[in-house]
Backbone bond lengths (Angstrom), bond angles and torsions (degrees), N, CA, C in turn:
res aa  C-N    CA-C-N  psi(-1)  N-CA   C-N-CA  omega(-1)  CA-C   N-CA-C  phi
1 X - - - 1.462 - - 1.516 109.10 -
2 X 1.328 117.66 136.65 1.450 125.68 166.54 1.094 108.70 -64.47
3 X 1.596 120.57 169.86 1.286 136.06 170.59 1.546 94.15 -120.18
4 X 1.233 115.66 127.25 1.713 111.11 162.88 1.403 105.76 -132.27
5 X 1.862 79.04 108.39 1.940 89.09 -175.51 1.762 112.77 -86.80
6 X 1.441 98.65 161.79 1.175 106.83 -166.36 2.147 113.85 -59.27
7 X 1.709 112.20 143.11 0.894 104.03 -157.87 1.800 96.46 -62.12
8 X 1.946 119.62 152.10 1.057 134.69 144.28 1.396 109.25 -143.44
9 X 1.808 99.82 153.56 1.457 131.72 -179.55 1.507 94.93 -49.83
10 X 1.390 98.73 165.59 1.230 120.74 172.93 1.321 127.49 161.36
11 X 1.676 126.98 173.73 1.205 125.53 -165.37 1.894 105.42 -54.66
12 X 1.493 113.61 163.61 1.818 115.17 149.50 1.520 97.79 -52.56
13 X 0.908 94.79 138.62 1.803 126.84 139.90 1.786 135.11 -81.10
14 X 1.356 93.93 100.99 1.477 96.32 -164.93 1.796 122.84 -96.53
15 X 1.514 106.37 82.83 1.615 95.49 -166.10 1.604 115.77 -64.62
16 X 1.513 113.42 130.64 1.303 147.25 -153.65 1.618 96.76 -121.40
17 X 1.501 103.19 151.74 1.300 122.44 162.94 1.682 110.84 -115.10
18 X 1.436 126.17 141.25 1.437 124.58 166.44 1.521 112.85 -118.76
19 X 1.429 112.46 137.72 1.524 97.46 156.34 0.931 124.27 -97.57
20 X 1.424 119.63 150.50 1.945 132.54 -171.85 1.254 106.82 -149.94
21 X 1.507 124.51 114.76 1.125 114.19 -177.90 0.958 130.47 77.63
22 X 0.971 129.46 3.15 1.746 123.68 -178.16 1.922 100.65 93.77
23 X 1.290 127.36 -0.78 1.227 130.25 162.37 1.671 132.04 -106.65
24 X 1.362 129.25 169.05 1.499 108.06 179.77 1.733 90.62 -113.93
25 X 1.205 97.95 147.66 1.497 97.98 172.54 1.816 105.20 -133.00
26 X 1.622 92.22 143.25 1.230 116.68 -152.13 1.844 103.35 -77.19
27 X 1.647 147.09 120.50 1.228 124.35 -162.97 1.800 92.66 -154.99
28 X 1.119 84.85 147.86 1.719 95.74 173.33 1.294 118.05 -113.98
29 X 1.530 124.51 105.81 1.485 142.94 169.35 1.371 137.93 -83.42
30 X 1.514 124.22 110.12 1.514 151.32 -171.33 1.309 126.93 -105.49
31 X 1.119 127.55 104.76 1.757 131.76 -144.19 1.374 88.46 -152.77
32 X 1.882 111.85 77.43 1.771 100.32 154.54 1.111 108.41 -58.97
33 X 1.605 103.55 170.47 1.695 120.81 167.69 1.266 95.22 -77.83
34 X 1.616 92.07 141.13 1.772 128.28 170.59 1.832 80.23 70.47
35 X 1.412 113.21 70.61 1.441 113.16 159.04 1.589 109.75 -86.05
36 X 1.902 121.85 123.00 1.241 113.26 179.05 1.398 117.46 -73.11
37 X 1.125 115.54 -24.48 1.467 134.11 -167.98 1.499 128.41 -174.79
38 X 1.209 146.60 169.08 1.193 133.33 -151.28 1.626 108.75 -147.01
39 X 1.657 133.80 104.71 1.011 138.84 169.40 1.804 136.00 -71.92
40 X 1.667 90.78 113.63 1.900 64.30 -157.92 2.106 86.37 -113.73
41 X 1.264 89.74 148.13 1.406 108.81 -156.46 1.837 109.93 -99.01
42 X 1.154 103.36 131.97 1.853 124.72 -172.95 1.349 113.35 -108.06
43 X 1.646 113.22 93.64 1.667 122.17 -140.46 1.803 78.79 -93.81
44 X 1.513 96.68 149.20 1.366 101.00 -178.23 1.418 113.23 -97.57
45 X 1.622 138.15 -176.34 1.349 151.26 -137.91 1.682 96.47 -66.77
46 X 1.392 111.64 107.30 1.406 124.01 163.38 1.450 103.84 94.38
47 X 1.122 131.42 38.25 1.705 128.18 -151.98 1.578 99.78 -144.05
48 X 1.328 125.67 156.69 1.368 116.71 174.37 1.572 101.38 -146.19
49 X 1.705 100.49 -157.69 1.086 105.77 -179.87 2.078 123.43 -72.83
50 X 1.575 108.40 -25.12 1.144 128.58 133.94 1.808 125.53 -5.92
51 X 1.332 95.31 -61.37 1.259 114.40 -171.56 1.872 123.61 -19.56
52 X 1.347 147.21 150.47 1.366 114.23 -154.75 1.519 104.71 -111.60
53 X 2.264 87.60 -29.84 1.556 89.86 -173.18 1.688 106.17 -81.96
54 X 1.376 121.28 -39.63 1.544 116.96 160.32 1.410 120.15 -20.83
55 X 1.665 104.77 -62.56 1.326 108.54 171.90 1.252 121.15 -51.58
56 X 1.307 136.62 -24.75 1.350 134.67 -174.69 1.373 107.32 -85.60
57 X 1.736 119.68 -45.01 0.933 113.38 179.20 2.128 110.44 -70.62
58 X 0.967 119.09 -27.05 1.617 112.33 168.62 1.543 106.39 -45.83
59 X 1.321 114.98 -76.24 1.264 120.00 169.06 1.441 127.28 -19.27
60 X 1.345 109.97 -58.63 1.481 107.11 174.73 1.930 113.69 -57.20
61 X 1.241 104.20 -48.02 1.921 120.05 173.90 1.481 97.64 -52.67
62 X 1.241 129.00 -65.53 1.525 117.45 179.05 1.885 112.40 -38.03
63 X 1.500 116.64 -40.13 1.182 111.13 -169.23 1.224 107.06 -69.24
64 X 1.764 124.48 -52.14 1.354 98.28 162.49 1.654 142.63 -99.15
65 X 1.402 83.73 63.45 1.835 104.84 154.56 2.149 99.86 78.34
66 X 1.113 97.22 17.82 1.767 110.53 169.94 1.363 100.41 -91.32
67 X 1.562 96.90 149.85 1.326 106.64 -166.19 1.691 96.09 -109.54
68 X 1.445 133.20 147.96 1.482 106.67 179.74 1.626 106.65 -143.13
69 X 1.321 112.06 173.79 1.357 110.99 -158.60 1.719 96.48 -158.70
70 X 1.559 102.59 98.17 1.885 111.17 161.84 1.429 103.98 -103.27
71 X 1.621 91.33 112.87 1.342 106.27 166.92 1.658 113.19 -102.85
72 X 1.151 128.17 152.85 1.795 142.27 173.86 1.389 81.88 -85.69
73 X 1.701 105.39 124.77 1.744 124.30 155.43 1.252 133.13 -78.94
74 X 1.579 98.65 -8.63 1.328 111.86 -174.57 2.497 93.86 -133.96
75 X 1.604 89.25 154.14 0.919 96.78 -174.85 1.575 99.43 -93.95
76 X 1.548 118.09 168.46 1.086 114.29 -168.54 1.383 107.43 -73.65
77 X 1.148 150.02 -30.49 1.423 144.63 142.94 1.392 125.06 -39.72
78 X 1.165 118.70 -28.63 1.703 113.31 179.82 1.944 92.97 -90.72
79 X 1.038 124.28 -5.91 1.515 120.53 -160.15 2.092 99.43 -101.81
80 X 1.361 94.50 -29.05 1.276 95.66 176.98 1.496 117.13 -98.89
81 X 1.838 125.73 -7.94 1.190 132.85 99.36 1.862 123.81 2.20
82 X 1.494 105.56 -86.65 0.815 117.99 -152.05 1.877 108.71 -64.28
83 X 1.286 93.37 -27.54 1.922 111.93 -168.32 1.672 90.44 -49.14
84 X 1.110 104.20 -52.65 2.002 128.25 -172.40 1.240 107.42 -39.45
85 X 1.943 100.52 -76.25 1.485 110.38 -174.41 1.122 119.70 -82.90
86 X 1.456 132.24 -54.00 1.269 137.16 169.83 1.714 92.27 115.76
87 X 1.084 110.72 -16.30 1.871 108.64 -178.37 1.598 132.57 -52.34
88 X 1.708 95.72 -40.71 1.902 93.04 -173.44 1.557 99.30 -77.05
89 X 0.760 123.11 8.50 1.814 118.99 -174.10 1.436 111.81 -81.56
90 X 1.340 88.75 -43.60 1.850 109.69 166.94 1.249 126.74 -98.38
91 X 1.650 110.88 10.14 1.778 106.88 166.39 1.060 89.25 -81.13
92 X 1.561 137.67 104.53 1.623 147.18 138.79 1.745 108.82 -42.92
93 X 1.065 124.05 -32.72 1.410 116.22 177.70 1.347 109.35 -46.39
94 X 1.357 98.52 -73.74 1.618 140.20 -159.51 1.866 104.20 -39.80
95 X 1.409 102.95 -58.44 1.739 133.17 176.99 1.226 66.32 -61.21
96 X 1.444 156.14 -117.15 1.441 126.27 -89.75 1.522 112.97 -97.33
97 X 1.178 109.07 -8.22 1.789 115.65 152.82 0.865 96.51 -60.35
98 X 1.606 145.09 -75.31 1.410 132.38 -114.79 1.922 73.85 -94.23
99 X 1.195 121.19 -30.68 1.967 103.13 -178.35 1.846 106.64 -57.44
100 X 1.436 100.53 -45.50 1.041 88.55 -157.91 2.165 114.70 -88.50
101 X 1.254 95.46 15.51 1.597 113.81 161.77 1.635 117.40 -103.54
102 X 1.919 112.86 -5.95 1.297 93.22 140.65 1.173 138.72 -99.18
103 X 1.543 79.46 -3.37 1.944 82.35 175.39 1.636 117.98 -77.44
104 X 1.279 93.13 -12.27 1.826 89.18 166.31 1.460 116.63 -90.35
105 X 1.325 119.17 -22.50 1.773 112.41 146.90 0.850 125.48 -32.66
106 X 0.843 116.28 -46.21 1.560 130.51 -148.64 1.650 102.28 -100.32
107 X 1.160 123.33 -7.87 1.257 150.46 -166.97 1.867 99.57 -92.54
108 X 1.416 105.17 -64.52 0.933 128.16 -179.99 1.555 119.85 -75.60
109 X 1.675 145.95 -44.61 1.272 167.80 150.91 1.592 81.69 -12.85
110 X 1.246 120.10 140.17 1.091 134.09 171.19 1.765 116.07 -103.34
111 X 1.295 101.14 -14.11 1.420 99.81 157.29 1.866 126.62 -93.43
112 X 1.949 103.86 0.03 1.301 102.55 175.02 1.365 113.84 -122.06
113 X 1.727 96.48 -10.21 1.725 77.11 -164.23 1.742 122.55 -77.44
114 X 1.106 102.61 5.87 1.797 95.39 164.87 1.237 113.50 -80.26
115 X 1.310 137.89 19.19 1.662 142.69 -156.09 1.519 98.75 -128.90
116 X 1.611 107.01 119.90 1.351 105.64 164.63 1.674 112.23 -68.25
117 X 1.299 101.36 167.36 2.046 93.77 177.61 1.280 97.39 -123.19
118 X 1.084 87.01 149.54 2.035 114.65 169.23 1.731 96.15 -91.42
119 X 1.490 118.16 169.14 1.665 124.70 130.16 0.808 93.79 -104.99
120 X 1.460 108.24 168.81 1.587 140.11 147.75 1.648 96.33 -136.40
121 X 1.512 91.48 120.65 1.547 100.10 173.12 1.864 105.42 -136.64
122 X 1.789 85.99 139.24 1.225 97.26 -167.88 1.768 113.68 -115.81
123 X 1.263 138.24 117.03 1.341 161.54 170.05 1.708 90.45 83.99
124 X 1.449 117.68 -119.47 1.035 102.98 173.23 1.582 147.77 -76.65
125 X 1.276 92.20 23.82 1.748 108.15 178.06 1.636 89.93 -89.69
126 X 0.386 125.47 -74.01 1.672 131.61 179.32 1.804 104.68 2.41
127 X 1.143 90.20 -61.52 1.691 110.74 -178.94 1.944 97.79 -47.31
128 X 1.006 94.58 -66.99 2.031 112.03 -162.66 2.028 94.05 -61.99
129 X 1.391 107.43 -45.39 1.642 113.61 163.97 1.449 115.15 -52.34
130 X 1.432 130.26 -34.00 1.320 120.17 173.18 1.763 120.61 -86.32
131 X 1.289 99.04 -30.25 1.538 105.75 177.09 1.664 101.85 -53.22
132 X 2.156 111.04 -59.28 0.833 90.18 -135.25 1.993 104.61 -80.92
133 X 1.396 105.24 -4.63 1.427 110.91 154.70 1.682 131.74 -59.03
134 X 1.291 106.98 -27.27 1.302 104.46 142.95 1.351 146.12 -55.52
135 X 1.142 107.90 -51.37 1.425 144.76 -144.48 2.227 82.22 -97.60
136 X 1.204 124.70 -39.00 1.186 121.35 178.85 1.142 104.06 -139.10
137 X 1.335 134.39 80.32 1.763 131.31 159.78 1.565 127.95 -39.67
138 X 1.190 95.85 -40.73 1.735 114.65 -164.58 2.036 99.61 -38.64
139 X 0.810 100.09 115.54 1.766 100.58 162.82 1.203 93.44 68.99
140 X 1.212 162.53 10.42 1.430 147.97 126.00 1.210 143.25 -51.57
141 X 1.251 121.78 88.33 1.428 130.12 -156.99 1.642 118.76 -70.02
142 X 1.413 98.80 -44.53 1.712 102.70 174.78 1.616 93.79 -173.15
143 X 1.401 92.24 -176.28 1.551 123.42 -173.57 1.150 121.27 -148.01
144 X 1.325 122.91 127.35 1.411 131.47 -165.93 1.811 87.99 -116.29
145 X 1.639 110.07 135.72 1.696 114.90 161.62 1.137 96.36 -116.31
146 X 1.332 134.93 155.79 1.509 144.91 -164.82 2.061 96.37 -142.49
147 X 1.194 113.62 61.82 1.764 96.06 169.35 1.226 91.48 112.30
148 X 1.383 131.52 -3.72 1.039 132.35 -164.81 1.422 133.96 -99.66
149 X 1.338 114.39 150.62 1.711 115.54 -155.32 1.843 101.39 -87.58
150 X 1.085 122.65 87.56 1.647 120.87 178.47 1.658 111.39 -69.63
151 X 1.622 91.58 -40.84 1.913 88.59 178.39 1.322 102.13 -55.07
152 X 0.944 172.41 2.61 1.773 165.59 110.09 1.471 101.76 -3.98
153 X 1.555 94.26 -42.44 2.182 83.98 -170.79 1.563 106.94 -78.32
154 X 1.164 128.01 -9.54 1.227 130.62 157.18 1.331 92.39 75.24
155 X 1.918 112.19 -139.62 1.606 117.59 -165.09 1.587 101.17 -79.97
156 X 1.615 126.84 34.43 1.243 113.53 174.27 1.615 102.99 -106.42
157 X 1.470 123.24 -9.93 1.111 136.77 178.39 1.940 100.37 -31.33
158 X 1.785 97.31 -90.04 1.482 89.89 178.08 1.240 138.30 -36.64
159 X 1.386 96.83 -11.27 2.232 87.06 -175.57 1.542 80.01 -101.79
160 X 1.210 168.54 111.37 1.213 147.31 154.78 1.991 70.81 -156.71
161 X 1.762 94.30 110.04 1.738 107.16 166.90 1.430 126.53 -79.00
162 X 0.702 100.40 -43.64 1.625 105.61 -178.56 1.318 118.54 -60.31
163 X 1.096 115.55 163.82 1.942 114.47 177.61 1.586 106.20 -82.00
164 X 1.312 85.91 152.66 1.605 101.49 -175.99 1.377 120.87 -123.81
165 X 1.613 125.54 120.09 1.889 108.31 175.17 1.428 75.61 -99.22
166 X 1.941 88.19 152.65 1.445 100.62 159.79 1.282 76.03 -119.93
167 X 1.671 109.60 147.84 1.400 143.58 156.26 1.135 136.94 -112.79
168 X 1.659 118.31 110.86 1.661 107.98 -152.25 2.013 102.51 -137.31
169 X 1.316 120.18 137.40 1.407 93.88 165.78 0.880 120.09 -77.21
170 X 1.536 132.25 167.27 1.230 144.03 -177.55 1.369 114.80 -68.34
171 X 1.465 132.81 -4.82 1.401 133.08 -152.10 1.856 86.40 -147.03
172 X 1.247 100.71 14.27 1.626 89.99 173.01 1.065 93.89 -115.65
173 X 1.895 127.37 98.10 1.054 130.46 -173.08 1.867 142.35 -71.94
174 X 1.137 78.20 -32.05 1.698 94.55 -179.47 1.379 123.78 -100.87
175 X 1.960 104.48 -17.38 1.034 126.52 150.97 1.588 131.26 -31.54
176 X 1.816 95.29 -76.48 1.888 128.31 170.45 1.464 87.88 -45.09
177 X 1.360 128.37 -59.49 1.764 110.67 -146.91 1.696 100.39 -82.97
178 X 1.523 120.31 -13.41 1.576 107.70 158.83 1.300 131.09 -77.43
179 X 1.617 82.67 -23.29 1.747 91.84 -177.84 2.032 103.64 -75.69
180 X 1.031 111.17 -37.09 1.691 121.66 177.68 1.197 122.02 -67.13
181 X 1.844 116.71 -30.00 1.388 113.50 136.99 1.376 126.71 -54.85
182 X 1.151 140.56 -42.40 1.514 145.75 -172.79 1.568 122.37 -72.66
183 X 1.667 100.65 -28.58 0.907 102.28 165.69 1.840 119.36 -75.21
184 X 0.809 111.53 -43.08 1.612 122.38 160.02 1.728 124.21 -36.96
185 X 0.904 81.51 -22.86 1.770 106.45 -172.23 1.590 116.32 -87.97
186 X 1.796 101.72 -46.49 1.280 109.73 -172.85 1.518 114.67 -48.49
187 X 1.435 121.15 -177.43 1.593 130.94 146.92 1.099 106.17 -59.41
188 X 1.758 117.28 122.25 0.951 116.25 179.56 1.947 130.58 -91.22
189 X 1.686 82.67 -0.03 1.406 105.46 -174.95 1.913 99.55 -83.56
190 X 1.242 137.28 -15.68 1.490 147.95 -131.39 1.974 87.63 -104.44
191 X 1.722 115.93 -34.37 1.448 100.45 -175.27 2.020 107.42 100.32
192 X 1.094 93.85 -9.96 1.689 94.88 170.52 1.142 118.00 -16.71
193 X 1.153 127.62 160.72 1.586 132.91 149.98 1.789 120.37 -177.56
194 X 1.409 109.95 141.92 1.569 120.39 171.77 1.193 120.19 -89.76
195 X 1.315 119.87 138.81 0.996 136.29 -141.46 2.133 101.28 -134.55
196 X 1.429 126.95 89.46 1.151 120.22 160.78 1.340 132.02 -50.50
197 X 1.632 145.91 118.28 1.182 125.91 154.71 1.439 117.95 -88.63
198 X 1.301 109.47 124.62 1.573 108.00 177.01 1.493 120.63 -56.07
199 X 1.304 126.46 127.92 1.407 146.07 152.91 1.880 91.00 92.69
200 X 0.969 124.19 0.05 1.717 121.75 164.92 1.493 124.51 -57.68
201 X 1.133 110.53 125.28 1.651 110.52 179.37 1.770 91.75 -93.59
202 X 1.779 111.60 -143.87 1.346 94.29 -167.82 1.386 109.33 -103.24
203 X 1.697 134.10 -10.90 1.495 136.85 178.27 2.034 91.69 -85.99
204 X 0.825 128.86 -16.33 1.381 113.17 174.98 1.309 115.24 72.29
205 X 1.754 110.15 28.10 1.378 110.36 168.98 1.488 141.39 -61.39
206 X 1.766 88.91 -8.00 2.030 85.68 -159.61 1.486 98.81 -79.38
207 X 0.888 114.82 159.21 1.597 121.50 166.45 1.306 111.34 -45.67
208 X 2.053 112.69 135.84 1.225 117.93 -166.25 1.156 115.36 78.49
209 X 1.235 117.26 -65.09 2.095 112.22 -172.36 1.552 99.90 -12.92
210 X 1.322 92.97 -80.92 1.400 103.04 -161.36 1.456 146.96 -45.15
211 X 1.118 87.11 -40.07 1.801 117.63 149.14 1.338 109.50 -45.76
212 X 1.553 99.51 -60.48 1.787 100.88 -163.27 1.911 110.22 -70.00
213 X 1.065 114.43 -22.83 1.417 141.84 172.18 1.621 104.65 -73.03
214 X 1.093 151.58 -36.79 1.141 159.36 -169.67 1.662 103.35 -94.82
215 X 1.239 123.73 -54.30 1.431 126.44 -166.60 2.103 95.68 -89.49
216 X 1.264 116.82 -23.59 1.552 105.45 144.93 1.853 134.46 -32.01
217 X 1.657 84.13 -61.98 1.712 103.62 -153.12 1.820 77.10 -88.73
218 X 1.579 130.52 -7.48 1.690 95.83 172.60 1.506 91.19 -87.23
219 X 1.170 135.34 -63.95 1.471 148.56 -171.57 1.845 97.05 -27.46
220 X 1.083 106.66 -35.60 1.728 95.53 -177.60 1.838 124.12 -85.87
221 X 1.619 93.81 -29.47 1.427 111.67 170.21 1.265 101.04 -68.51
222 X 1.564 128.87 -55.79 1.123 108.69 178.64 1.788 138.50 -51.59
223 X 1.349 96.57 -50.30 1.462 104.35 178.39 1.631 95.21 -57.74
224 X 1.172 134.00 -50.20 1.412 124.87 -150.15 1.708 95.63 -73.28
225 X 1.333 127.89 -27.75 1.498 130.99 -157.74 1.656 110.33 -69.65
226 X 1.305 93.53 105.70 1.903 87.50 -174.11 1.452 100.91 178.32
């Protein structure tokens, strides 16, 4: 089921191409004025830039003055691929190259590269979002997972610098207790922390979740942005 959140203002939307890998991947870019920094988002298993609740949560980051960026991890050929096998969704390697080759876009973009980046990674993007913050610290301020599977990043957990919310509903059961391992796991010097939403399973359909999940992951970008 979609989420179709209520309409709010906000920056243009600028659809962008990236290369990763030897592929272009398809992404839509949002840069209010006086952007502090710029969140670019790690859509989880079968999910894209499309996505409705992502979209809601961008929206909310545009309001406070975040700049954001949903990119598709998969090209439209590996995705209709993927419908078949179900496999590239869960190559966690693969996702966290191609994250961490937009983060050198974005490095490079002359409308981003003065912008530190956040992730936001959602179910199993989360996982490929922590690697690839490991795997490249430089200018990464933090990472927000929303539902999301971090034990995926495996033994890259501890090197991962930046602060981390994990965000989990309370009724997403098996979810919380991976996410409560991971948190255990992280750097413990970085300021981590989990984050319950009351009465949330793991898509964050019930009324409120989502909201309350969205105005989290700005409240953490913000404090962390500096």
């Amino acid at each position: 089921m979609d989420y179709n959140p209520p309409s709010m203002p906000g920056p243009a939307t600028k659809p962008v191409q990236i290369p990763a890998a030897g592929v272009l991947l398809h992404a839509d870019l949002a840069v209010p004025d006086e952007a502090r920094a710029i969140i670019a988002f790690a859509h989880g298993s079968g999910s894209g830039r499309h996505s409705s609740r992502n979209r809601y949560v961008a929206t909310t980051l545009n309001g406070f003055k975040f700049a954001t960026l949903l990119a598709d991890l998969l090209t439209e050929e590996e995705e209709i691929i993927d419908s078949r096998t179900r496999h590239l969704r869960f190559d966690i390697p693969m996702l966290a190259d191609r994250l961490i080759d937009i983060a050198d876009w974005l490095q490079r973009e002359p409308q981003t590269k003065h912008l530190r980046i956040g992730w936001f990674g959602a179910s199993t993007g989360a996982g490929a979002a922590l690697i690839a913050a490991a795997r490249r610290p430089e200018n990464i301020m933090a990472v927000v997972s929303r539902g999301g599977r971090p034990d995926l990043a495996g033994g890259y957990l501890p090197e991962v610098k930046a602060p981390v919310l994990l965000i989990v509903g309370e009724n997403d059961f098996e979810v919380l207790e991976l996410n409560k391992s991971a948190l255990a796991r992280l750097n413990p010097n970085a300021g981590s922390r989990l984050e319950i939403v009351p009465n949330a399973t793991h898509l964050f359909e019930e009324p409120g979740t989502l909201e309350a999940a969205a105005l989290l992951a700005a409240q953490w970008f913000e404090t962390n942005c500096r």
